[in-house]
DOKE-473706 format. One record per residue (C-alpha): x, y, z. Coordinates in steps of 0.001 Angstrom, whole numbers, plus 500000, padded with zeros to 6 digits. Layout:
N
XYZ
...
END
This chain:
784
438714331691556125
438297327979557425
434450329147558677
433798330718555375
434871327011553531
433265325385556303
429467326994555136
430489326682551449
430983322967552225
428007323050554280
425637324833551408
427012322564548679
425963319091550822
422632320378551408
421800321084547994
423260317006546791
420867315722549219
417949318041548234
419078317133544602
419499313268545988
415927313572547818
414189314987544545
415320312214542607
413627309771544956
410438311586544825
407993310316542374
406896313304539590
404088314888539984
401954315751537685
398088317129537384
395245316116535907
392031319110535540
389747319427533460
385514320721533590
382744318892533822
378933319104532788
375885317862532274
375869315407528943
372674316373527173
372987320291527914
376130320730528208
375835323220531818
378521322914533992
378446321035537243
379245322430540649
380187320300543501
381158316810541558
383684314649543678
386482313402541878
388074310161543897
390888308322543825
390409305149545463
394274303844545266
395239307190547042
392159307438548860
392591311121548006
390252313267545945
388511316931545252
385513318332543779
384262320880540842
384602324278541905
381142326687541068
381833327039537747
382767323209536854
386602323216537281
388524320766538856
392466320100539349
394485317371541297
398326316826541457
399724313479541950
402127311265541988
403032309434537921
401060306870537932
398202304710536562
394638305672538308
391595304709538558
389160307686538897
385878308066540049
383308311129539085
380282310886541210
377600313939541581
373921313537543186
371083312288540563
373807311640537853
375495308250537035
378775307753538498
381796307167535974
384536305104536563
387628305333534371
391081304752534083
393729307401533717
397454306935532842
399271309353534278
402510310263533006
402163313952532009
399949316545532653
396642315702532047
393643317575530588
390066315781530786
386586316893530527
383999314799531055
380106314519530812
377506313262533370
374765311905532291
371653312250534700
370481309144536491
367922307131534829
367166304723537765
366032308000540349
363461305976541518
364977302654542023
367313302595545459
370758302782544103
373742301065545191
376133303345546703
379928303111546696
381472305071550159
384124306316547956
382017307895544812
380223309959547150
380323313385548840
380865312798552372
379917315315555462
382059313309557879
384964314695555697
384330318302554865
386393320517557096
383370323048556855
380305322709558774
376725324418559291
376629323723555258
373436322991554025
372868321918550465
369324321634548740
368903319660545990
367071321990543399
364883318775542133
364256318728545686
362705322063545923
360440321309543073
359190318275544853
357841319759548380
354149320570549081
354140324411548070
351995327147549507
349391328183546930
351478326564544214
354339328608544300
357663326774544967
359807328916547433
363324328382548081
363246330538550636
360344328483552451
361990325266551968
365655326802554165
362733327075556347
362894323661557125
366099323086558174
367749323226561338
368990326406562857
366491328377560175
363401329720561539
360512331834559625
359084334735561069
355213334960560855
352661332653559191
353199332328555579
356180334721555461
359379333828553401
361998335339555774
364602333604557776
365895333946561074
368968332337561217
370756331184564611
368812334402566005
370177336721563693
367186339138561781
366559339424557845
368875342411557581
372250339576558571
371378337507556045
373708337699552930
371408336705549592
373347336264546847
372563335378542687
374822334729540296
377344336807542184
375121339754543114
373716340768546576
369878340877546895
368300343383549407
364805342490549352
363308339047548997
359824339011549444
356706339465547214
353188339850548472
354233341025551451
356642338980552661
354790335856551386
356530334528548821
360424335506547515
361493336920544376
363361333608543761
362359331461540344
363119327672541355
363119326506538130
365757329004536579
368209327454539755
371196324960539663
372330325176543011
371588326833546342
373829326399549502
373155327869552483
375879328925555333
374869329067558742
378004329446560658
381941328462560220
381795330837556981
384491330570554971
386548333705554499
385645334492550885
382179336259552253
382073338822554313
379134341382554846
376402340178557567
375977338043561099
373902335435560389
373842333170557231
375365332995553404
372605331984551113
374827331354547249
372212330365544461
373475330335540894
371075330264537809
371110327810535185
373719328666532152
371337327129529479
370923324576527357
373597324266524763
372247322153522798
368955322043521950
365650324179522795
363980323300526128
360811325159527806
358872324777531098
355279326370531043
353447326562534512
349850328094536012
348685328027538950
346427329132541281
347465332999541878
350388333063538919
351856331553535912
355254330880534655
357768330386531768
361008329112531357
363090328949527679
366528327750527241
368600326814524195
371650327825522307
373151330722520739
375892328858518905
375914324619519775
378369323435521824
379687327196522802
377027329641523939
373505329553525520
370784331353526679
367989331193529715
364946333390529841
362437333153532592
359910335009533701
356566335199536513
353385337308537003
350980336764539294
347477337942538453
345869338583541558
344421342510540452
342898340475537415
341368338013539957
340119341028542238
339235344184540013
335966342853539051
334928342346542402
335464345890543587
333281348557543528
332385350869540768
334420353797542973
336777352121543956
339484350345542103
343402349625542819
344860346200543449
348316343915543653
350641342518541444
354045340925541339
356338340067538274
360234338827538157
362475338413535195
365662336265534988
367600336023532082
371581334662531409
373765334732528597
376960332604528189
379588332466525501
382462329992525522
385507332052523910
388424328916524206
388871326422526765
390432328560528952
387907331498528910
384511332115529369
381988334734529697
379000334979531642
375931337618531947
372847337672534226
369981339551535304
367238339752537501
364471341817537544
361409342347539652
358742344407541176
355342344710543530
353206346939542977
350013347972545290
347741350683544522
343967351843546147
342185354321544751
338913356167545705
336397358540543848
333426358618546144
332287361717544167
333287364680542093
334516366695545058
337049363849546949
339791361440544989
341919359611546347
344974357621544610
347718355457546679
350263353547545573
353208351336546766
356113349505544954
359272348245545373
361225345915543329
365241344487542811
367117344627539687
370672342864539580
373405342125536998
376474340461536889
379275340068534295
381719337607534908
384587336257533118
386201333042533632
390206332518532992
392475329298533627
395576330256533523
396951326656533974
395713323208535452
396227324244538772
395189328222538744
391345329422538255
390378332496538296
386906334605538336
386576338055537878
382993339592538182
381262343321537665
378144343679539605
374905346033539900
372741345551542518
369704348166543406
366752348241545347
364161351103545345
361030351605547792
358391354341546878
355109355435548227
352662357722545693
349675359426547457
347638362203545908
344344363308547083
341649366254545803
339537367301548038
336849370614547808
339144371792544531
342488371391546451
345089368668545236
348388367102547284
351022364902546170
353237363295548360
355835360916547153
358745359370549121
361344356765548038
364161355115549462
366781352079548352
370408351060547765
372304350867544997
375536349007544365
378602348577542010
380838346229542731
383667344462541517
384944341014542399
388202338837541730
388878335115543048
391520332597542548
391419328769543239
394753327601543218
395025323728543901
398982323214543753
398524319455545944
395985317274547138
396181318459549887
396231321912549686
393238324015548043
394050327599548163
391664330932547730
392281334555547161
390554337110546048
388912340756546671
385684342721546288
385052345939546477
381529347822546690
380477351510546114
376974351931547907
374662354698547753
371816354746550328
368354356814549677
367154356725553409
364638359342552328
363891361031549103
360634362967550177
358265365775547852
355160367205549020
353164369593546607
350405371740547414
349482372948544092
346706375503545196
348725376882547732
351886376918545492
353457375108548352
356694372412547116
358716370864549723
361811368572547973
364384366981550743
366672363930549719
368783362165552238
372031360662550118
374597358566552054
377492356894549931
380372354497551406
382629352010550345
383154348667551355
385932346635550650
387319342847551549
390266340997550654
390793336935552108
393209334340551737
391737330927552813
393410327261552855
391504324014552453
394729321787554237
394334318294554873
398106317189556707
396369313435557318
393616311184556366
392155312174559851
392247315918559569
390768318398557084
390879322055558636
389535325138556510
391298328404557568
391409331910556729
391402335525556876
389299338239555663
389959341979556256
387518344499555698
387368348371555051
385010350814555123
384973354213554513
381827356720555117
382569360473554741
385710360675556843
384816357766558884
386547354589558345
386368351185559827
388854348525559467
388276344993560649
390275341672560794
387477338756560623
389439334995561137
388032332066560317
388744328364560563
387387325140560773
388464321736561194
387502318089561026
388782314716562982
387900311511561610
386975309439564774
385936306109562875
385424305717559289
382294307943558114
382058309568561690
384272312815562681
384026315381565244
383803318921564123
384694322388565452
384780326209564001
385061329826564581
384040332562562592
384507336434563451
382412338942560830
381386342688560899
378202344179558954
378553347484558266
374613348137556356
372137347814558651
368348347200557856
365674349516559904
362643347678560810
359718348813563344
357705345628561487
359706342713562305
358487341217559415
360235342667556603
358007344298554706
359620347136551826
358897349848554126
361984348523556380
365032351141555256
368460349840554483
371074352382555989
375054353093556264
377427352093559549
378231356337559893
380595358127563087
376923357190565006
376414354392564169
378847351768564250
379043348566562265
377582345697563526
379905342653564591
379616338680565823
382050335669567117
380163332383566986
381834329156568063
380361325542566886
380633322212567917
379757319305566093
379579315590564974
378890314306560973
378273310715560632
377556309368556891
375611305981556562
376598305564552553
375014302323552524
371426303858553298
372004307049551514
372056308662554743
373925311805556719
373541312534560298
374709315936561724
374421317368565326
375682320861565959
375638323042569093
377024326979568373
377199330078570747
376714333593569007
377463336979570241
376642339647568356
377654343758569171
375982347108567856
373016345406566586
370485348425565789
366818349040565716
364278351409566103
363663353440569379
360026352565570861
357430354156568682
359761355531566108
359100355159562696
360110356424559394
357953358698558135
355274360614559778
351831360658557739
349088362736559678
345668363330558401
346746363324554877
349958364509552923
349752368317553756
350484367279556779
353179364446556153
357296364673557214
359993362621556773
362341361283560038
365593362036560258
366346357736561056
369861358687562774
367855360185565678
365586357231565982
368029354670566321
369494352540569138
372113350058569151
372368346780571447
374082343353571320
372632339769571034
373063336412572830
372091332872570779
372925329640571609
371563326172570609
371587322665569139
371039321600565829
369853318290564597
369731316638560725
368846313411559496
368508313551555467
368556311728553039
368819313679549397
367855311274546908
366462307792545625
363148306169545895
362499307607549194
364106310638550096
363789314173552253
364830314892556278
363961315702559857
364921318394561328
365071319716565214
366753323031566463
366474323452570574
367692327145570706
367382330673572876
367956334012571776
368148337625573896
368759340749573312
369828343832575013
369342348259574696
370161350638576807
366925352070575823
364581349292575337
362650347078578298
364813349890580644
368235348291579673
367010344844580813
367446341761578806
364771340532576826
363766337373574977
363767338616570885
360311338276569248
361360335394567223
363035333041569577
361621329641570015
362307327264571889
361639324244569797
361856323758566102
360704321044564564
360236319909560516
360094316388558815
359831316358554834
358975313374553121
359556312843549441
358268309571548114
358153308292544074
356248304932544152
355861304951540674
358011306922537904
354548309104536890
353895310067540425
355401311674543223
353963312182546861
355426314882549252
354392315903552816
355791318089555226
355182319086559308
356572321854561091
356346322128564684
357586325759566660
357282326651570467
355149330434569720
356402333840569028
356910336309571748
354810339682571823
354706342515573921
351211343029576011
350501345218578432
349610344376582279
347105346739582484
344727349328580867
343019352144582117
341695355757581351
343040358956582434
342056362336582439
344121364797580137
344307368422579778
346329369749577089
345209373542576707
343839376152578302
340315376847578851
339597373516576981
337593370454579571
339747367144579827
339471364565577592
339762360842578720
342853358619577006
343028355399577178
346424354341578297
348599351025578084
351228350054581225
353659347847580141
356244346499582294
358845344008580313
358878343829576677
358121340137574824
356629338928577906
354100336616575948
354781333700574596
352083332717571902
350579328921571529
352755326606569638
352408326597565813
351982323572563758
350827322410560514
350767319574557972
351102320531554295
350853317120551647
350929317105547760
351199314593544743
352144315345541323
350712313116538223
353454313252535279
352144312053531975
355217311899529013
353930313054525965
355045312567522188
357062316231522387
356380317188526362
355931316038529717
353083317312531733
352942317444535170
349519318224537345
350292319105540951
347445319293543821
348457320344547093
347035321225550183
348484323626552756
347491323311556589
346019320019556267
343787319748559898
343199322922559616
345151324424562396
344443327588564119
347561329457563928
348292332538565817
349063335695563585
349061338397566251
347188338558569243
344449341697569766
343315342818573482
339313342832573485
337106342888576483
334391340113576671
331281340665579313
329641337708581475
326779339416582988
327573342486584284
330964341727584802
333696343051582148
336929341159581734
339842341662579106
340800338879577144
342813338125574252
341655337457570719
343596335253568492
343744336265564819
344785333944562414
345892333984558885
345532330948556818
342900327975557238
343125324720555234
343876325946551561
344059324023548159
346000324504545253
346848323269541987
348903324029539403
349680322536535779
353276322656533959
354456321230530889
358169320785529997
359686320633526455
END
């Protein structure tokens, strides 16, 4: 009995000094609110909010929202966002707090601005690193191959981002291939980038607000692939009034049209490309002979603000290539060929605040990609038709929380959870005067699922540490895969603007991308993890230091990181995807399960990045010192080997300078240590007898003896432009002339044995094929 008072006596003092503690404590209370751009009215992603007294602060999540609890008090509070004026005002505290407020965009870009330490976004203090952001104005500023700004092409400048070949828009990110890169629009995953070939991406700058780009330390929200997280969101529209951008160029033309549904609560954006390279071409052709290329994209939003606490988004994308060749050399032979492949995505999201200090975004997604060949030929009265087609096709649904309950504490949560159905091969053949029909369609259907908890948690002013955890499932006939990925990074303030950085991340990919181009090129087959073949899986550890010189506008980062990657997969040597012998009659599809081998990966390197993002003089250098292997049990006979992209040395520096308001001058150099290839050691010719009663035939054959054991010359190239903006009455024109590969550097393509003869003498030599010489371009654009 006297133990039992004893705890009652005990229970009832703790709660009087909890009770006596609380009453000490200051209330708390929050003040959130969204914030946009003034004159349009689109929200505003990434805007620090700063409290100078507390020397606390946050930022806008991706949709605009922002929430901070603190003590009652009276505040001053500072909004601050890149190319916007900052806003300084004063904020009573003594309930909670609701308060929107409007940006309006910097008027003084050209002029060097004074900068305040505490109004802006610092790296030194982000807990996450290998973040790159781009400003989108940015994008639109940098010398552009053939006129067409790339997003794609600009990552391709930064550190720890490589491209593949000459002119191509993929990325190779800390050694990791195409295939680990997760591409994602408004919300929605995008399979295949490229138009033309790999030469430009499907990617409209001007119908982007924001693109950030992930290279390591990922945070546990996405999940999916190896390498890199590249998030672009469209524009929401204009709510206010009608705006329009008009472009042409030199091999396309362009349209943008924004303006609202209802003012002040809904908008729309429309955009849309075509280039017109067949138009260009078709009169050049032959009389028997026609066919040609094209390329078109769509993007269009909608967005409808039901209360203050609601709103609801749709987007789209759409786009296709198409490549056709077709031959009548007379009545008795035709020949028609086609190829196309193209992306279409959509996304419905709906955004709820269910208080100051709880967001929420819940999404519905359709992704698909399709790849088809068309070939039919007539010859002597007989006709063939071969088509084949493969893709992906997604639905998905998404839900994420931001809960911000303290300062120092931002919280996430969420799920998705995708239903994909893979098309390795859909494959017909007809023989219509045989009466011969061959149909086969290779279906494989999985689901993927993720669910993550992750904690922005700052304990001091010295330490800021991002950790969480994602689990993913995956389920393929009876197959499933389950995988814990952790993440976390953290962040020690050494000296004021200067901290020390480290991170781990663990993630699993469980689609895998077949490629026997290296290039990625639509014929390249997106495929499920299946009992063969096992997902795909990484740890990479980084190391770094983030130093901020606010009075010069400057950041500084230096990373080094360490990647290994397991069950990385790839074709067997000589396998392919389809086998297409002396016309369709004699044409099969390949079972790509049997012509598959898996391996594991090895990069490590250092990263280097000076830049500078905006004022009179702006842009960034550049430098990546990195080494990449890989390893297959049957590839190179099990021995290591250097992977076709991995250089050495990486160099770019990107210059943006406005000496006057009406004209802007860009140039950019890129420097890389050459790509590796496979050549043989020696050639010769050997004697063959296949059947019976039959004389030999002579073959030339290849001896190869390590695989990527040539390294190409080094490529470089200088690429300059200057726009000429002229305001107009009702417009603003803009001329732009750039020119790509300046000195007209030789860069290696490929490389192409040939024999060359001195006298008598034969010897085998090398020829060096390039791609692009010095090439102009223009391109005109008016805004409205």
């Amino acid at each position: 009995m006297i133990k039992k008072t004893k705890s009652v006596l005990f229970v009832l003092l703790l709660l009087i000094s909890l009770k006596s503690i609380s009453q000490n404590t200051p209330q708390r209370y929050t003040i959130s609110g969204y914030v946009k751009e003034k004159s349009s009215g689109e929200l505003l992603p990434g805007v620090t909010i700063y409290l100078p007294s507390l020397r606390t602060g946050t930022s806008t999540n991706a949709y605009g929202f922002y929430s901070i609890t603190v003590p009652q008090d009276s505040y001053e509070v500072v909004f601050s966002f890149v190319g916007y004026e900052a806003v300084k005002t004063q904020v009573n505290l003594e309930k909670d707090t609701e308060f929107n407020l409007d940006l309006e965009p910097s008027l003084t870009k050209l002029e060097e601005i004074e900068v305040v330490a505490e109004q802006q976004e610092k790296v030194s203090e982000q807990a996450q690193m290998s973040l790159i952001k781009v400003p989108v104005q940015q994008l639109k500023d940098i010398p552009a191959f053939l006129g067409e700004k790339d997003v794609l092409k600009v990552l391709q400048l930064m550190p720890g981002v490589q491209s593949g070949s000459e002119g191509s828009s993929g990325l190779y990110v800390r050694g990791g291939g195409p295939d680990q890169n997760l591409l994602i629009l408004d919300d929605a995953t995008v399979y295949n980038a490229n138009h033309l070939f790999g030469f430009f991406s499907v990617f409209n700058g001007d119908a982007l607000k924001s693109v950030e780009l992930y290279k390591g330390g990922f945070p546990a929200r996405f999940g999916g692939r190896l390498s890199s997280v590249i998030k672009m969101d469209m524009k929401e529209g204009h709510k206010e009034e009608y705006h329009g951008k008009a472009a042409i160029g030199l091999i396309s033309s362009s349209a943008v049209l924004e303006g609202p549904l209802k003012k002040g609560k809904s908008s729309f954006l429309l955009s849309g490309r075509r280039t017109y390279i067949d138009l260009l071409t078709r009169p050049l052709m032959p009389a028997d002979s026609k066919g040609g290329y094209y390329f078109y994209d769509l993007n269009a939003k909608l967005n409808y603000e039901l209360s203050q606490k609601d709103k609801i988004y749709l987007s789209g994308y759409f786009g296709r290539d198409r490549f056709s060749v077709k031959d009548m050399e007379d009545s008795d032979y035709k020949y028609d060929a086609g190829i196309d492949w193209g992306n279409a995505t959509a996304t419905l999201r709906w955004n709820h605040l269910f208080n100051n200090k709880l967001f929420a975004n819940t999404a519905f997604i359709f992704s698909d990609y399709e790849f088809g060949i068309d070939v039919s030929e007539t010859y002597q009265g007989r006709d063939f038709m071969l088509k084949y087609k493969s893709g992906i096709r997604d639905f998905s649904i998404k839900h994420d929380l931001d809960f911000l309950p303290h300062p120092k504490h931002h919280i996430r949560a969420g799920f998705q959870s995708t239903f994909h159905t893979f098309i390795p091969s859909a494959f017909v053949l007809e023989d219509e005067s045989e009466n011969e029909f061959t149909n086969e369609k290779e279906i494989y259907e999985s689901l993927e699922t993720g669910i993550y908890l992750e904690d922005n948690y700052k304990p001091t002013e010295k330490i800021n540490i991002e950790a969480g955890l994602r689990l993913s499932h995956f389920v393929h006939n009876n197959k499933q895969y389950f995988k814990p990925e952790p993440r976390i990074s953290a962040a020690y303030q050494l000296a004021p603007n200067l901290s020390a950085k480290a991170s781990f991340a663990s993630m699993n990919q469980y689609i895998h991308l077949l490629s026997n181009s290296g290039i990625g090129l639509p014929t390249d087959l997106w495929v499920s993890s299946t009992d063969k073949v096992k997902p795909q899986s990484s740890n990479q550890v980084a190391l770094g230091l983030a130093k901020d010189f606010p009075d010069k506008n400057f950041s500084l980062t230096l990373e080094t990181y360490y990647k290994k990657s397991k069950n990385v997969i790839g074709y067997k040597e000589g396998a392919t995807f389809l086998v297409l012998e002396e016309g369709p009659e004699n044409s099969e599809p390949v079972n790509w399960e049997d012509n598959v081998t898996s391996g594991q990966g090895t990069s490590y390197g250092a990263e280097l990045l000076l830049q500078r993002k905006y004022g009179k003089f702006s842009g960034w250098i550049g430098y990546t010192l990195s080494w990449t292997k890989l390893q297959f049990d049957e590839i190179n006979f099990g021995n290591p080997f250097f992977a076709k992209y991995d250089r050495r040395h990486d160099l770019s520096i990107v210059g943006i300078y406005k000496p006057k308001k009406n004209i802007t001058l860009s140039a950019s150099w890129v420097y890389g240590t050459g790509n590796n290839y496979t050549l043989a050691k020696r050639e010769y010719y050997a004697r063959e007898h296949h059947f019976q009663n039959f004389p030999p035939y002579i073959q030339n054959v290849s001896d190869y003896e390590e695989k990527n054991n040539f390294r190409a010359e080094a490529y470089h190239r200088l690429d300059v432009g200057i726009q000429f903006h002229k305001k107009k009455k009702r417009w603003t024109r803009t001329w732009e002339i750039g020119v790509y590969n300046l000195y007209n550097r030789k860069n290696p393509f490929f490389y192409m044995p040939s024999t060359k003869y001195e006298g008598n003498q034969e010897r085998g030599v090398l020829e060096k094929i390039t791609l692009f010489p010095v090439l102009p371009s223009f391109s005109y654009r008016i805004e409205f």
